[in-house]
BANUMAR-624933 format. One record per residue (C-alpha): residue in three letters; x, y, z; residue number from 1. Coordinates in nm, 3 decimals. Layout:
# residues N
[atom ALA, [X, Y, Z], NUM]
...
***
This chain:
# residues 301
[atom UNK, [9.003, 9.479, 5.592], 1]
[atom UNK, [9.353, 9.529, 5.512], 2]
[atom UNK, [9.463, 9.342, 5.183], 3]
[atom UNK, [9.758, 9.151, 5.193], 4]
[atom UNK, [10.043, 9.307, 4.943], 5]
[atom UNK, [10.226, 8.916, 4.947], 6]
[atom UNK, [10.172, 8.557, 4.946], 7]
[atom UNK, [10.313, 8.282, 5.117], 8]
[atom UNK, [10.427, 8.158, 4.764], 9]
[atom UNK, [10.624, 8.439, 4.716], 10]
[atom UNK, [10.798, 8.407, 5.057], 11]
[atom UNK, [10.869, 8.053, 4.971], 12]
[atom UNK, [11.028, 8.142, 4.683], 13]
[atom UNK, [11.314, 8.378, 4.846], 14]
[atom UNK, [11.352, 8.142, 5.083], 15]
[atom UNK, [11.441, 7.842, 4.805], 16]
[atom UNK, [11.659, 8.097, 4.601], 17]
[atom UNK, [11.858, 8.159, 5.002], 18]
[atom UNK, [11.852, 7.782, 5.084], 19]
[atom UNK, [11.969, 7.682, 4.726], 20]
[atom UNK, [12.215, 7.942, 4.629], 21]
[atom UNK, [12.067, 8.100, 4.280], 22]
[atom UNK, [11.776, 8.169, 4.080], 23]
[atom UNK, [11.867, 7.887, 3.857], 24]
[atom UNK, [11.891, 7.634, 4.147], 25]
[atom UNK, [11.533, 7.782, 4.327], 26]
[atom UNK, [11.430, 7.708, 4.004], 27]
[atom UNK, [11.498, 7.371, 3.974], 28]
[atom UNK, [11.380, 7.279, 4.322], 29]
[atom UNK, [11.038, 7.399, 4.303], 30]
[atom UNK, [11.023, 7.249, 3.915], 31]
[atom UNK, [10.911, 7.603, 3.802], 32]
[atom UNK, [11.082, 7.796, 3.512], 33]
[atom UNK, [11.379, 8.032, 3.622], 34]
[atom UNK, [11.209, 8.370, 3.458], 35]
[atom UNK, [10.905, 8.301, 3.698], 36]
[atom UNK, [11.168, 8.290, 3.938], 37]
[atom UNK, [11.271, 8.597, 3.920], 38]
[atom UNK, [10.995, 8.758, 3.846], 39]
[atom UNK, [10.833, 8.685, 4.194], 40]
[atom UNK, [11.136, 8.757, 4.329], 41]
[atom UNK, [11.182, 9.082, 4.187], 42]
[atom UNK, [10.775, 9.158, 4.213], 43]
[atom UNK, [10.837, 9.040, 4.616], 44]
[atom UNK, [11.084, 9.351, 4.688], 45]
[atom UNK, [10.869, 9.597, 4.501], 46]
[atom UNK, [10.573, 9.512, 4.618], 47]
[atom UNK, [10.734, 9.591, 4.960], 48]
[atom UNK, [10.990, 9.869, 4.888], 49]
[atom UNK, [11.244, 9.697, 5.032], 50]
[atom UNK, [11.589, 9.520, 4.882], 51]
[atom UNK, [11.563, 9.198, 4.983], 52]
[atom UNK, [11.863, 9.060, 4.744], 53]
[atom UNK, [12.148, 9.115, 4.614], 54]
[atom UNK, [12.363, 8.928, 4.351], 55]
[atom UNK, [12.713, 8.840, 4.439], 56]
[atom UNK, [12.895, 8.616, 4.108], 57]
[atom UNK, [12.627, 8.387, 4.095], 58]
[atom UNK, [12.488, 8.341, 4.418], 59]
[atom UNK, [12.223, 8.520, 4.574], 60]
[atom UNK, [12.275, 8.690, 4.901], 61]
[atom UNK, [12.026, 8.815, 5.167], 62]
[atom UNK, [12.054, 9.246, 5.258], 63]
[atom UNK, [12.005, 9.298, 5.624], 64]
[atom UNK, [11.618, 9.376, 5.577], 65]
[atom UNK, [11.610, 9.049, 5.336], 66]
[atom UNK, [11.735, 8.869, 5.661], 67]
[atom UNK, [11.508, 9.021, 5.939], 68]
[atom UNK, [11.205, 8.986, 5.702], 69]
[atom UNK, [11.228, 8.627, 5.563], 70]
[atom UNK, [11.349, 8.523, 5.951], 71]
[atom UNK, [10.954, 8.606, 6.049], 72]
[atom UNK, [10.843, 8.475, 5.694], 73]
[atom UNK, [11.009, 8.094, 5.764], 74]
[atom UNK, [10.812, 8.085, 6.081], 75]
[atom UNK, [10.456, 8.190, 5.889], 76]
[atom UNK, [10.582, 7.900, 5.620], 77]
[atom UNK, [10.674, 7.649, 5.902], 78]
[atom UNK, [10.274, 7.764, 6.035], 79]
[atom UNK, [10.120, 7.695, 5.663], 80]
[atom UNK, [10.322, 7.379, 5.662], 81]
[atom UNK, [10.166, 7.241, 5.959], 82]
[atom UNK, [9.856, 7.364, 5.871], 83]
[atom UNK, [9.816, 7.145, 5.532], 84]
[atom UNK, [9.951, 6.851, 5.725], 85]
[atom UNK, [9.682, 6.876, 5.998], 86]
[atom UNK, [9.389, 6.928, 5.760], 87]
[atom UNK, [9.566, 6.671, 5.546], 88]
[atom UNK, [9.567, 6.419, 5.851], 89]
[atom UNK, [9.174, 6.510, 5.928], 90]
[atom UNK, [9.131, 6.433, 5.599], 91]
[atom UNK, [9.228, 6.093, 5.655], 92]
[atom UNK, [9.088, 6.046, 5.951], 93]
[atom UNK, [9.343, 6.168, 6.240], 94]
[atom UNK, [9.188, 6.357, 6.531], 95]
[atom UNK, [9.264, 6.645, 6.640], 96]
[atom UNK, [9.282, 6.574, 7.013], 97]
[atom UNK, [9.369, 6.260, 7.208], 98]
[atom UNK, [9.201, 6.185, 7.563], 99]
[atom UNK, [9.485, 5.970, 7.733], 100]
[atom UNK, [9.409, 5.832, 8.083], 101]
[atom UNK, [9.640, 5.649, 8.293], 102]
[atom UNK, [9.682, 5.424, 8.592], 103]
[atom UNK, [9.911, 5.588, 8.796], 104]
[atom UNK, [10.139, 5.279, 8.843], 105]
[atom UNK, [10.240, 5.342, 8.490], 106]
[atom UNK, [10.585, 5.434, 8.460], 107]
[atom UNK, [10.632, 5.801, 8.389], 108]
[atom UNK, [10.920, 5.781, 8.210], 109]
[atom UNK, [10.768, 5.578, 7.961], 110]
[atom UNK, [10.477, 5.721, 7.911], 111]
[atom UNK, [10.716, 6.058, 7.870], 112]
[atom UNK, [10.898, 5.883, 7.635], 113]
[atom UNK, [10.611, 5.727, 7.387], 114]
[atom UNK, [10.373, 6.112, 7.466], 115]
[atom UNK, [10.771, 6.290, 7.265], 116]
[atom UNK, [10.798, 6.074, 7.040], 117]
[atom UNK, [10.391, 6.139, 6.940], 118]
[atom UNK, [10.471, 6.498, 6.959], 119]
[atom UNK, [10.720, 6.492, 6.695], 120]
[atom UNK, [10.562, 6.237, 6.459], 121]
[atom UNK, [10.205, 6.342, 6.510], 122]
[atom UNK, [10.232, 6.749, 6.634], 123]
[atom UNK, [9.905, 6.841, 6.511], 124]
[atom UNK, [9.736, 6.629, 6.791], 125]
[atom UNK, [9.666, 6.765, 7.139], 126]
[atom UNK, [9.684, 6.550, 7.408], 127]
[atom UNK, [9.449, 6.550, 7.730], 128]
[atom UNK, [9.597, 6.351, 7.983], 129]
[atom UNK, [9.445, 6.249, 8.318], 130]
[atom UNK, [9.554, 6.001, 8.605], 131]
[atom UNK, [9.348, 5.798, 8.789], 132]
[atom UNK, [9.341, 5.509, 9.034], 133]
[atom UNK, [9.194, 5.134, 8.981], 134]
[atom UNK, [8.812, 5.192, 8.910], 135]
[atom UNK, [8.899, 5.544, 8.795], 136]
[atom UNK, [9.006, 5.365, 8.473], 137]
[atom UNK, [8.674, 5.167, 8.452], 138]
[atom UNK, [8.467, 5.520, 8.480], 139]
[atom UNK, [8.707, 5.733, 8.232], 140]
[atom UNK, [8.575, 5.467, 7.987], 141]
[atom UNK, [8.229, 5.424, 8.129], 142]
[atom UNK, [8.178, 5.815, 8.085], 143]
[atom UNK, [8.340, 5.808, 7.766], 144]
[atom UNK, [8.624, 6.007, 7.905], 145]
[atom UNK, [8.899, 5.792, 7.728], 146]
[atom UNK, [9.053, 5.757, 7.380], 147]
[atom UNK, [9.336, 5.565, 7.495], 148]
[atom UNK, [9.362, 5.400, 7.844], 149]
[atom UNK, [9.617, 5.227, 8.023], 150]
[atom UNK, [9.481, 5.077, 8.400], 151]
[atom UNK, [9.500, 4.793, 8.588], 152]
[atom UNK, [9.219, 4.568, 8.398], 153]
[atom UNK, [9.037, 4.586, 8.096], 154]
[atom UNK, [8.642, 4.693, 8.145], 155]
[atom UNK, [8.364, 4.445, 8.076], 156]
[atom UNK, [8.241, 4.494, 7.748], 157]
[atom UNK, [8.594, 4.628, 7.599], 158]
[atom UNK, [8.866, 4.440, 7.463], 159]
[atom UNK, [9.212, 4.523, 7.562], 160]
[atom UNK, [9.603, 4.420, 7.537], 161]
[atom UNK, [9.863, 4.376, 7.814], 162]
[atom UNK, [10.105, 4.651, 7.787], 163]
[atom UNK, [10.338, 4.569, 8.131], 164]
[atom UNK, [10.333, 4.428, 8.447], 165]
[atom UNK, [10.441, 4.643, 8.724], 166]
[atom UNK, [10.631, 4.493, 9.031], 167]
[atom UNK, [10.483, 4.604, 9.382], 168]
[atom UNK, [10.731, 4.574, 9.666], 169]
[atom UNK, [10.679, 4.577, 10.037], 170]
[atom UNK, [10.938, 4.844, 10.190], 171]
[atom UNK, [10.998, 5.059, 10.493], 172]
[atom UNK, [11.259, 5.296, 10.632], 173]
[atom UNK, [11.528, 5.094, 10.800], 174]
[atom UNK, [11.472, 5.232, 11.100], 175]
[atom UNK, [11.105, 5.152, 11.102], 176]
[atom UNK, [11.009, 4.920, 11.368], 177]
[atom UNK, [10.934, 4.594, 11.156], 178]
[atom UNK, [11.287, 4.619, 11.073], 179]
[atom UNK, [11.377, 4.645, 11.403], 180]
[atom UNK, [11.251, 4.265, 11.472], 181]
[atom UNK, [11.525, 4.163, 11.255], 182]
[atom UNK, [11.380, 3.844, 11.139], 183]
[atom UNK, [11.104, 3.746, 10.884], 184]
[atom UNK, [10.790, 3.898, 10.910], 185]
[atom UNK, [10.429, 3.740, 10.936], 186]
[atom UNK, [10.103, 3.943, 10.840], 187]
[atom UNK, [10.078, 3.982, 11.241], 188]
[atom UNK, [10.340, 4.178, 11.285], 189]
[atom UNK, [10.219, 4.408, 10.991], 190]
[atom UNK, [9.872, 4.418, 11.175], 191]
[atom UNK, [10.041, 4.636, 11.450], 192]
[atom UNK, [10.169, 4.892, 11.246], 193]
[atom UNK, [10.090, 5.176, 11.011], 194]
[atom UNK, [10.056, 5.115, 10.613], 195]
[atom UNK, [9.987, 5.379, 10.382], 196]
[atom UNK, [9.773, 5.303, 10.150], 197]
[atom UNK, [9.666, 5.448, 9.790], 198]
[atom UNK, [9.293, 5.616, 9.739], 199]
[atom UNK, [9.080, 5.451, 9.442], 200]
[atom UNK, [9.011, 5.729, 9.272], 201]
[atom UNK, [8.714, 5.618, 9.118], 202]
[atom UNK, [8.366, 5.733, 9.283], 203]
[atom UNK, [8.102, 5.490, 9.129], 204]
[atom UNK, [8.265, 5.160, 9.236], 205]
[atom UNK, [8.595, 5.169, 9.372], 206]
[atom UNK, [8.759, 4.875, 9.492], 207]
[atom UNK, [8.993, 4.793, 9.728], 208]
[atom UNK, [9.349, 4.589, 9.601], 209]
[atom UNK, [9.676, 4.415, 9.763], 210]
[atom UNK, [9.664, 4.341, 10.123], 211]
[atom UNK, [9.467, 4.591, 10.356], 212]
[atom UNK, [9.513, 4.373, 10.699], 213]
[atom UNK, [9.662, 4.652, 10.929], 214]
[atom UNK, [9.446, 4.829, 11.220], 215]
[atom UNK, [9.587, 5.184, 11.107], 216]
[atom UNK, [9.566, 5.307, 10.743], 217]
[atom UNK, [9.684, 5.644, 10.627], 218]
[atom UNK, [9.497, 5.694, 10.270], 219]
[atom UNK, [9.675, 5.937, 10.047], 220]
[atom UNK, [9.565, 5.988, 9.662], 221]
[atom UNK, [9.960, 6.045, 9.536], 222]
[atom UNK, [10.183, 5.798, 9.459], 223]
[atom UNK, [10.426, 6.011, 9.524], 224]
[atom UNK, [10.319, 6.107, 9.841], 225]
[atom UNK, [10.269, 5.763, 9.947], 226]
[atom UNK, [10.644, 5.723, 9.888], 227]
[atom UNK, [10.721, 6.026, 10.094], 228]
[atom UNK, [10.538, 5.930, 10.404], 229]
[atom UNK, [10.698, 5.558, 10.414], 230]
[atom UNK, [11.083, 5.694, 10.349], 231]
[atom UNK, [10.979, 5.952, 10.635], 232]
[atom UNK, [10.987, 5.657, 10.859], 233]
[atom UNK, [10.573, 5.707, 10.889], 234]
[atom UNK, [10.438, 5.379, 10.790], 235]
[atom UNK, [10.496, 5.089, 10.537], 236]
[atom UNK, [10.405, 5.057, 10.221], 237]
[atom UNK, [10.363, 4.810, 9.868], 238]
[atom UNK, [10.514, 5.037, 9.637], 239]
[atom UNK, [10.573, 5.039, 9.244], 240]
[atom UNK, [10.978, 4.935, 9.189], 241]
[atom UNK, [10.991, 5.256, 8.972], 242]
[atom UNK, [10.894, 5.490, 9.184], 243]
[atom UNK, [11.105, 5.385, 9.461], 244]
[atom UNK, [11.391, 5.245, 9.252], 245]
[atom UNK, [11.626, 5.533, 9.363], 246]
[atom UNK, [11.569, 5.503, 9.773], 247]
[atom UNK, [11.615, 5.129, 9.694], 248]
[atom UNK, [11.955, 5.202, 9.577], 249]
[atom UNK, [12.037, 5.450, 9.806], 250]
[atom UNK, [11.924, 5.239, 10.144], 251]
[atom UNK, [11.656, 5.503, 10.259], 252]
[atom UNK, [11.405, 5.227, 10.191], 253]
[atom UNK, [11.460, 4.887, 10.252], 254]
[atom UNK, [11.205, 4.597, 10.121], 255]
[atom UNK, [11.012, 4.422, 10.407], 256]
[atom UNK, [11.141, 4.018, 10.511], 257]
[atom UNK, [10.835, 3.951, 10.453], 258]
[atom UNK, [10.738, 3.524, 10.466], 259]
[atom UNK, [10.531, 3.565, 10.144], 260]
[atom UNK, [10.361, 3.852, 9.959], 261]
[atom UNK, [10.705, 4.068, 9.952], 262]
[atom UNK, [10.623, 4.120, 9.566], 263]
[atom UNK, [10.291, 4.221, 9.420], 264]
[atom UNK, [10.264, 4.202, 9.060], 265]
[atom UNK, [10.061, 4.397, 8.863], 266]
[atom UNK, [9.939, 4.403, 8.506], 267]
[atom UNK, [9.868, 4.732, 8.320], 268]
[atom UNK, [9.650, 4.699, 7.999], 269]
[atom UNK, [9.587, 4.923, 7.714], 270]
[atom UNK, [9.231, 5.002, 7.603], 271]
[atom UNK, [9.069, 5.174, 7.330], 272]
[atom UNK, [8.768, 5.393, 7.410], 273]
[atom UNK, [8.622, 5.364, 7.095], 274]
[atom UNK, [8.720, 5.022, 7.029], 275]
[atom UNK, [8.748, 4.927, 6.655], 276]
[atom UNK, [8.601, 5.287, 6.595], 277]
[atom UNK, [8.928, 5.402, 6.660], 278]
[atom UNK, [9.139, 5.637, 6.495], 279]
[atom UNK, [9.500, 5.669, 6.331], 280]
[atom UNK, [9.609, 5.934, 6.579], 281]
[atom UNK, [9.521, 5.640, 6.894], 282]
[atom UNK, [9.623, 5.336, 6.721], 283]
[atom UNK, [9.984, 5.560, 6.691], 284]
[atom UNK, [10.005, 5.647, 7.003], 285]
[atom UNK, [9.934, 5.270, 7.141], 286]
[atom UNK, [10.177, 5.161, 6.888], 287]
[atom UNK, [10.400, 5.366, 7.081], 288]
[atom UNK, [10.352, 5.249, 7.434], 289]
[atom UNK, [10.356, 4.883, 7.330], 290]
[atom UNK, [10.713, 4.946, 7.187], 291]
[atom UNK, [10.819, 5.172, 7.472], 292]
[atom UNK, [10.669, 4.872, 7.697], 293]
[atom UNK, [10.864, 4.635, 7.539], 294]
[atom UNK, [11.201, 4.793, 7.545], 295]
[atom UNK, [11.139, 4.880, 7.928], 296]
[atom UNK, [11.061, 4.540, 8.026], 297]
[atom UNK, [11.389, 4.440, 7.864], 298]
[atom UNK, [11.581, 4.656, 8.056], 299]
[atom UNK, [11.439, 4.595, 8.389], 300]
[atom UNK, [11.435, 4.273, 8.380], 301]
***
């Protein structure tokens, strides 16, 4: 095995005297004398043939090969950093992977937003994320699929917190024949036509939610294809606000006059696989879809 002619240590320490301006000042940052210093400095470029320094009035300066070489070094020292921090945070308890399921009525963009902000403050995490429908939820946890789950109702047996609740709306293209009628609508007329409807994606008990009165059913197992098919003009549709929010504003959808039931609410919970087992890396990453939740319900309001 080839033996290693430097250490990190040493790398660090060319990189403090660069970042700080002087031997004296490297010195004083890492709270190590100035001869030792210098001597790793100077024990650094021999050991690798190589000028890595040179002296200009008091201030250090890189050579070309100085700068190619500690450019690669930084990037083994920004490695070793991360390293300590993840054993550090197994050390306490942090896992080293998350499995994240979600309802896909979640917002995306929030879930986005609180899965970056992990990311930066927790790196050393993976993250497994899968989307399901209603039951699917109930089996990720059943199966012990889940760390952290958001879905539309928390399991028997678990205990869970409400995280948002998710308007459903009734639309259709404008030109879609229950338009047409031009006055409010009655769960007859929505008999006669087509509604596209979302697949439970769950296999052990799915269940059936919402209204399901009409004669013809298209079942699709994408949100986003569900929202495809009803601006095409093929069928109606309850459909989160969020997904549709931009064909709402642009008048390629139009919400049903529906007598009642226009608006479907639903309520998205957060649930802990492991329950008060727990770790820090879960509990952070709820933390951070409660506050994302929050701020997102004040908005939309």
């Amino acid at each position: 095995m080839h033996t290693l002619k430097t250490t990190l240590e040493q790398w660090r320490v060319l990189q403090a005297i660069v970042e700080h301006g002087g031997y004296a000042q490297a010195a004083e940052a890492l709270h190590r004398s100035q001869s030792s210093i210098s001597y790793m400095a100077a024990r650094l470029q021999a050991q690798l043939g190589v000028d890595l320094l040179v002296i200009e009035g008091r201030k250090a300066r890189l050579t070309d090969n100085g700068k190619a070489l500690l450019s690669q070094a930084s990037e083994l020292l920004a490695d070793a950093r991360k390293l300590e921090q993840l054993a550090s945070r197994m050390e306490q308890g942090w896992e080293a992977e998350l499995r994240v399921v979600v309802d896909v009525a979640f917002p995306t963009s929030l879930l986005l937003q609180a899965l970056n902000q992990f990311t930066q403050e927790v790196g050393q995490t993976r993250i497994q994320l899968g989307e399901v429908v209603l039951s699917g939820a109930d089996e990720a946890l059943l199966e012990q699929r889940a760390d952290v789950l958001i879905g539309t109702r928390v399991p028997a047996g678990y205990l869970g917190d409400l995280l948002l609740d998710v308007d459903f709306i009734a639309v259709a293209h404008p030109g879609h024949n229950l338009h047409r009628l031009g006055r409010p609508l009655s769960t007859d007329d929505l008999k006669r036509e087509m509604q596209i409807v979302l697949r439970d994606s769950g296999t052990l008990q799915p269940r059936d939610e919402g209204w399901l009165g009409s004669r013809q059913r298209w079942t699709v197992t994408s949100m986003e294809t569900s929202a495809a098919m009803v601006t095409d003009g093929l069928g109606f549709a309850w459909l989160p606000r969020h997904v549709i929010q931009k064909q709402l504003e642009q008048g390629s959808l139009w919400p049903l006059p529906l007598n009642e039931g226009q608006i479907r609410r639903v309520s998205l919970f957060r649930t802990f696989g492991n329950g008060a087992e727990s770790g820090p890396a879960a509990r952070h990453l709820a933390q951070l879809l409660e506050q994302g939740a929050r701020t997102y319900a004040t908005a939309t309001r």
